[in-house]
N, C-alpha and C positions, 0 to 999 in steps of 0.2 A: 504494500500500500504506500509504502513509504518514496517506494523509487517511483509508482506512478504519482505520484506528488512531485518527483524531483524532476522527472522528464515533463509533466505538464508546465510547472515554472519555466522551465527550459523553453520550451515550444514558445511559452508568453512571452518571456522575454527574447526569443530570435522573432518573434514575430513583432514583436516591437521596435525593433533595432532595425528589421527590414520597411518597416513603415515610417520612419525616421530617414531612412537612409533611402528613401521613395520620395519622401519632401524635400527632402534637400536635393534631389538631381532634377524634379519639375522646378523647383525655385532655378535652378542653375537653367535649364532649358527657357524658363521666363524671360528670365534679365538677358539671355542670347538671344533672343527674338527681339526683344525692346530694344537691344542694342543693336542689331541688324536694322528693326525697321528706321531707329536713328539716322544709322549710317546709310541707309538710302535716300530718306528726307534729306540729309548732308550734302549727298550726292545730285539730288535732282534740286536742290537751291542752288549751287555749286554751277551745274549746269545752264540753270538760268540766270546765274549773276554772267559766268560765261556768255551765253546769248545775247545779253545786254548789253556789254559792254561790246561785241563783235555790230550790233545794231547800233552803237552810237559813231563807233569805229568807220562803220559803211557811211551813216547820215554825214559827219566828218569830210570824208572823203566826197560823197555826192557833192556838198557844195562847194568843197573844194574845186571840183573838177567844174562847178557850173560857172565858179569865177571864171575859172580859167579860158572857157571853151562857150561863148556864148552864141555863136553861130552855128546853125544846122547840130546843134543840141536836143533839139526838142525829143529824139528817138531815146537818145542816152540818157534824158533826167528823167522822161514817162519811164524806162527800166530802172534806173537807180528807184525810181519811184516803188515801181512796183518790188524790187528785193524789198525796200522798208517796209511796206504791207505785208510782203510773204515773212517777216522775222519778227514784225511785229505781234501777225498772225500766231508764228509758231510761238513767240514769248507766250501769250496768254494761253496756249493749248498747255506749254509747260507751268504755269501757274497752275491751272488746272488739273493737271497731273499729280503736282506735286499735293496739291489740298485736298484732293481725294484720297490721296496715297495716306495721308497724316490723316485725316477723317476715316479710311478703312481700316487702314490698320490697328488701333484699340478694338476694333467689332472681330476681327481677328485670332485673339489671344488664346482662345483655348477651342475645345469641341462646343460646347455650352453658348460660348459666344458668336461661334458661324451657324449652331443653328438658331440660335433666336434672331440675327440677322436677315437668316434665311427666311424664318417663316415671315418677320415682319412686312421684307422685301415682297413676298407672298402675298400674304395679307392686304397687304399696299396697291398689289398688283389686279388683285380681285376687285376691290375695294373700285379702281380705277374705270376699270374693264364696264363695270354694272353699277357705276355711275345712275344711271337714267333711273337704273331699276329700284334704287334705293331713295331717290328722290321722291318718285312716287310712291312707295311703299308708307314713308314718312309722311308725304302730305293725306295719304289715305286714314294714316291713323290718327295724324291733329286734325285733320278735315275730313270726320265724319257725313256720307253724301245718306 
């Protein structure tokens, strides 16, 4: 009786020690996720301070060249024109990128947290779809015919 006493403590306590040692390596898997999604955010600000200053660089250079060259220019400043659209363009797509990327990634963090994203996304998605149908559903039941 005595030794299953001592092998049940046993078990308790390796089974404790495994549950201990389960916390500590999802804490360690957490803080490397958080710190990934960091260094991406880093990465894609990084990239659009990049982009910025490569659009300011071109804008620079556009008027530079329109001092320069004011005759039979009009083809070369409508393109210089248009790269500053097409950078200004992609600037804001990378804004965009980047503020979803930092908006999705907290919904992210574990199983628990992608699916309750999931369903809300769902939920959202229904919700959107059957519009009409919930409109009326509601005026039917505050507006008694």
């Amino acid at each position: 009786y005595e030794r299953l006493e001592d092998q049940l403590h046993d078990l308790t306590e390796l089974h404790q020690h495994e549950t201990a040692n389960l916390k500590q390596e999802l804490a360690s898997v957490e803080e490397k996720v958080a710190y990934q999604a960091c260094e991406r955010a880093r990465d894609i600000q990084e990239a659009l301070e990049s982009c910025q200053t490569r659009v300011s660089k071109l804008e620079l250079h556009q008027q530079e060249q329109q001092a320069l060259q004011t005759d039979g220019a009009s083809a070369r400043v409508l393109l210089g024109k248009c790269i500053s659209v097409v950078l200004a363009f992609m600037t804001v797509v990378l804004v965009c990128v980047s503020t979803m990327a930092r908006f999705v990634s907290p919904m992210m963090r574990s199983r628990f947290h992608i699916l309750g994203t999931f369903c809300a996304v769902t939920l959202l998605a229904v919700f959107c779809k059957n519009w009409d149908h919930i409109l009326c559903a509601i005026e039917k039941v505050l507006i008694p015919r």
